[in-house]
C-alpha positions as protocol buffer text, in pm:
chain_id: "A"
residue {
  index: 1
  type: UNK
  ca { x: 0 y: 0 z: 0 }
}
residue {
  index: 2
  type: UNK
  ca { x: 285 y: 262 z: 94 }
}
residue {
  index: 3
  type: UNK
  ca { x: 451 y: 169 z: -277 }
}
residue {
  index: 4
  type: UNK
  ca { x: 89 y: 273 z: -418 }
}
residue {
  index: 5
  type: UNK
  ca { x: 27 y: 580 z: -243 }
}
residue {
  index: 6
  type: UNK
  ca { x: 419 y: 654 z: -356 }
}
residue {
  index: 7
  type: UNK
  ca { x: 327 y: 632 z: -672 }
}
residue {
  index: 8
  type: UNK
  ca { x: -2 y: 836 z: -658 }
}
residue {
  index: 9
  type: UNK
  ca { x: 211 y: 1105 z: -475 }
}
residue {
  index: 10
  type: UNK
  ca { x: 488 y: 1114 z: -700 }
}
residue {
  index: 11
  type: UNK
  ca { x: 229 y: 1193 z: -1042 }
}
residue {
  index: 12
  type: UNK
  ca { x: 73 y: 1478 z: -843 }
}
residue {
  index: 13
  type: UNK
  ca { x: 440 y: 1636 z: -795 }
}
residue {
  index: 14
  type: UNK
  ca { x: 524 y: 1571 z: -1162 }
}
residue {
  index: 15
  type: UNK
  ca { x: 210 y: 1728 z: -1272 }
}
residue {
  index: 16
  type: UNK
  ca { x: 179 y: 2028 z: -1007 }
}
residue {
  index: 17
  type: UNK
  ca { x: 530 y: 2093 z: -1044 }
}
residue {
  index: 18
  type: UNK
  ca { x: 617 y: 1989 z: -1399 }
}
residue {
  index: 19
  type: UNK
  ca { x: 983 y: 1959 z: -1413 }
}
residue {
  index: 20
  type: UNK
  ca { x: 1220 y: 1950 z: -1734 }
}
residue {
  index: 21
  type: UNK
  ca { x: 1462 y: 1707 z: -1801 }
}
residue {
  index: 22
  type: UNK
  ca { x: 1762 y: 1828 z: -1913 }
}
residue {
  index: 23
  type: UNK
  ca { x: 1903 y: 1782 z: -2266 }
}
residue {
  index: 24
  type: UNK
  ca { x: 2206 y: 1559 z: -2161 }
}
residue {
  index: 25
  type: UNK
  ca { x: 1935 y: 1297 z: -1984 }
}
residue {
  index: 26
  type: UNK
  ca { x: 1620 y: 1315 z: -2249 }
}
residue {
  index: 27
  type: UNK
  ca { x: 1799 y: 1019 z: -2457 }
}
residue {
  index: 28
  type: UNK
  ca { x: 1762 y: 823 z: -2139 }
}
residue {
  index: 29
  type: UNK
  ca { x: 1481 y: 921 z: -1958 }
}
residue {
  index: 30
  type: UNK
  ca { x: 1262 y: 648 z: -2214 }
}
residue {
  index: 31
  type: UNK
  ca { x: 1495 y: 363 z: -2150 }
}
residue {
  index: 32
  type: UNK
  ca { x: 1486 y: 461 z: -1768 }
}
residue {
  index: 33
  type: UNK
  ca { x: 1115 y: 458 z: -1761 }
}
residue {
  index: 34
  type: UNK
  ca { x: 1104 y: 106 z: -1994 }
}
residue {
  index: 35
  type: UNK
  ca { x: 1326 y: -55 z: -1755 }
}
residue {
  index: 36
  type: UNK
  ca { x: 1113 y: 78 z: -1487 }
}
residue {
  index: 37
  type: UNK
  ca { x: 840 y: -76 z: -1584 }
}
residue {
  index: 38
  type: UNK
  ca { x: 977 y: -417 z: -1680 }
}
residue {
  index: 39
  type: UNK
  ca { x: 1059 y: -435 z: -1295 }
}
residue {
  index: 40
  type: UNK
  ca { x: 682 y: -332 z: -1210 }
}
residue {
  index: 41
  type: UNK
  ca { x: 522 y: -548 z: -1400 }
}
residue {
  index: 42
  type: UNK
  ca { x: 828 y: -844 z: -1238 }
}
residue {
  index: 43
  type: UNK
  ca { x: 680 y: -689 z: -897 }
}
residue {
  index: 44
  type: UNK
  ca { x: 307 y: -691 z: -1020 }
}
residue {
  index: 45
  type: UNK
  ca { x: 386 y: -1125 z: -1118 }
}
residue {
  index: 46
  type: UNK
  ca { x: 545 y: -1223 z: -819 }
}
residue {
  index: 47
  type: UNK
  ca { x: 320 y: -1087 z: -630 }
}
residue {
  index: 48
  type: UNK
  ca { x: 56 y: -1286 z: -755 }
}
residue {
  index: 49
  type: UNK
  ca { x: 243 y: -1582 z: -825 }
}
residue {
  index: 50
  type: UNK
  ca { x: 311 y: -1551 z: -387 }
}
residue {
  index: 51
  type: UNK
  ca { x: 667 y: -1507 z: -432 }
}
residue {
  index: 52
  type: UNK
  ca { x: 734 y: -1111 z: -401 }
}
residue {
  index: 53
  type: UNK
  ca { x: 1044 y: -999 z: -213 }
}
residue {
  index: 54
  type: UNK
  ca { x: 1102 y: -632 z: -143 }
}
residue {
  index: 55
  type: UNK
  ca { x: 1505 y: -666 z: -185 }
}
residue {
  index: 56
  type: UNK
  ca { x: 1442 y: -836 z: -497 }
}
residue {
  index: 57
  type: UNK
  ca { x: 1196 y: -583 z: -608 }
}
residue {
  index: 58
  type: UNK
  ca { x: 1396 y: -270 z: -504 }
}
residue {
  index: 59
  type: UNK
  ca { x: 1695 y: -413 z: -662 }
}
residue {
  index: 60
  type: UNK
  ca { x: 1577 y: -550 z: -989 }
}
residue {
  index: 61
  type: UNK
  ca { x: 1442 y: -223 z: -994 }
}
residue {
  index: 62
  type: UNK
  ca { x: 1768 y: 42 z: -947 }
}
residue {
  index: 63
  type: UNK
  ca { x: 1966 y: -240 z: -1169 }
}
residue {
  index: 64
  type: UNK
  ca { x: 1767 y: -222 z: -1446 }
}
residue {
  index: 65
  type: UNK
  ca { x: 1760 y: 155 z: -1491 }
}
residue {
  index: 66
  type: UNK
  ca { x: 2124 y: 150 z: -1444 }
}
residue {
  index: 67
  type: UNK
  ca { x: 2226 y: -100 z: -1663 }
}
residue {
  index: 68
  type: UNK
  ca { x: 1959 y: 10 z: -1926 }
}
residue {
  index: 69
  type: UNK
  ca { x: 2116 y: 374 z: -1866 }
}
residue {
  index: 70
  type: UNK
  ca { x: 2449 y: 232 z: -1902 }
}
residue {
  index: 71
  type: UNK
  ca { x: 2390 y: 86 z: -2218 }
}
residue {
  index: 72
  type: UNK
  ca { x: 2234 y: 329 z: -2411 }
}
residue {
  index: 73
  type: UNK
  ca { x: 2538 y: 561 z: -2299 }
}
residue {
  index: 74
  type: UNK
  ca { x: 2799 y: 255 z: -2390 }
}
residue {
  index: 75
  type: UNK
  ca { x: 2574 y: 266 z: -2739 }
}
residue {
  index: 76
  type: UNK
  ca { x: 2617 y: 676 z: -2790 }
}
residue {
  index: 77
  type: UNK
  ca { x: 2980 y: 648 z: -2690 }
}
residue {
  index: 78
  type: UNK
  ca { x: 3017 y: 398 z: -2963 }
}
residue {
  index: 79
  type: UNK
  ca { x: 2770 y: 577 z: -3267 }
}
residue {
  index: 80
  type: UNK
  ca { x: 2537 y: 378 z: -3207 }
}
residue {
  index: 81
  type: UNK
  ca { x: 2311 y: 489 z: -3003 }
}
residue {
  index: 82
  type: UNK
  ca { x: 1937 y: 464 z: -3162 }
}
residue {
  index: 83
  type: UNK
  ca { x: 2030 y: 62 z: -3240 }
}
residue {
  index: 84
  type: UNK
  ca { x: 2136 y: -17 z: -2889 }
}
residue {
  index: 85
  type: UNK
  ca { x: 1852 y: 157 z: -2747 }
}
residue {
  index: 86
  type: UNK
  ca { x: 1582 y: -22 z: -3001 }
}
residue {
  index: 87
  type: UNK
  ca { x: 1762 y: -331 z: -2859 }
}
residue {
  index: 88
  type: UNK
  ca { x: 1695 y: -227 z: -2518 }
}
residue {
  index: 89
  type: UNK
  ca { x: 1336 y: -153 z: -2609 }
}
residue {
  index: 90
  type: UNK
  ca { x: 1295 y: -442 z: -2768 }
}
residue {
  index: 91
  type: UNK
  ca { x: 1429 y: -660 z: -2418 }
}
residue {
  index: 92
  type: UNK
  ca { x: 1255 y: -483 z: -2218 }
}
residue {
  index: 93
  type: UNK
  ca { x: 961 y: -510 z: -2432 }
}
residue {
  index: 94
  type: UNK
  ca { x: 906 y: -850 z: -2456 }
}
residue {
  index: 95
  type: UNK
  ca { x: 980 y: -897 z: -2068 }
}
residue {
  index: 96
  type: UNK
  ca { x: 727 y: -686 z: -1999 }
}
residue {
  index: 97
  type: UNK
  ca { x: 440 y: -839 z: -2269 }
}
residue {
  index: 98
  type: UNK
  ca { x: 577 y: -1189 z: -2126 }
}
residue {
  index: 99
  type: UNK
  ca { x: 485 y: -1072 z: -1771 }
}
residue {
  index: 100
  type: UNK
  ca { x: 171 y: -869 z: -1822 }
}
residue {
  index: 101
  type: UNK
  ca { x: 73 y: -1279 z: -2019 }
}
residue {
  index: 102
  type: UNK
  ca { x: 186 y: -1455 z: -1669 }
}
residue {
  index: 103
  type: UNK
  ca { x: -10 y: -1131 z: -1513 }
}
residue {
  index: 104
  type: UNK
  ca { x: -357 y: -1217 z: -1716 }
}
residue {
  index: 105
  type: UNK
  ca { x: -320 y: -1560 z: -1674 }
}
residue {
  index: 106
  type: UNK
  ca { x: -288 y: -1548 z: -1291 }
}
residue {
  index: 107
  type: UNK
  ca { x: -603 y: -1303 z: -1256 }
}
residue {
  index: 108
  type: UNK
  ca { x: -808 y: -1461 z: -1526 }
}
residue {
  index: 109
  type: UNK
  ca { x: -723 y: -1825 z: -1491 }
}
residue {
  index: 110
  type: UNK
  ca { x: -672 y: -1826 z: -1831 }
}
């Protein structure tokens, strides 16, 4: 309940206070929120499935925005950039369709 009401919390600030992102961060900010996400929808699964951990959660979490981060700047240092971050997409992607599946099948029974 506390993550929930976090989350409600931190949309009001964003949209009461609207904040910019500076230009150095924008290419990231996507990847950040994709990997983001991927670990949600991992928290959202295992909960279900009975098997949620905070640690794991909280860590899966920070290490996927990092290492997502991380590569898309590895991919820009190299040229490039837009590939390694459609692969990143892509991952992330079909982690988080695969889990949203395991998500539907655990509420649905089907």
């Amino acid at each position: 309940m506390i993550a929930v009401i976090g989350l409600v919390l931190g949309i009001l600030v964003g949209l009461v206070f609207s904040p910019d992102v500076p230009p150095a961060f924008q290419p990231y900010l996507p990847i950040a929120v994709v990997a983001a996400l991927d670990a949600l929808f991992g928290g959202v699964r295992a909960q279900l499935e009975g098997v949620f951990n905070d640690r794991v959660f909280i860590t899966s979490f920070l290490s996927n925005v990092v290492v997502a981060a991380l590569l898309v700047f590895l991919g820009d240092q190299l040229g490039v950039g837009s590939q390694l971050s459609t692969a990143v997409v892509v991952v992330l992607g079909i982690r988080i369709f695969s889990n949203a599946a395991s998500i539907r099948r655990a509420i649905f029974k089907a």
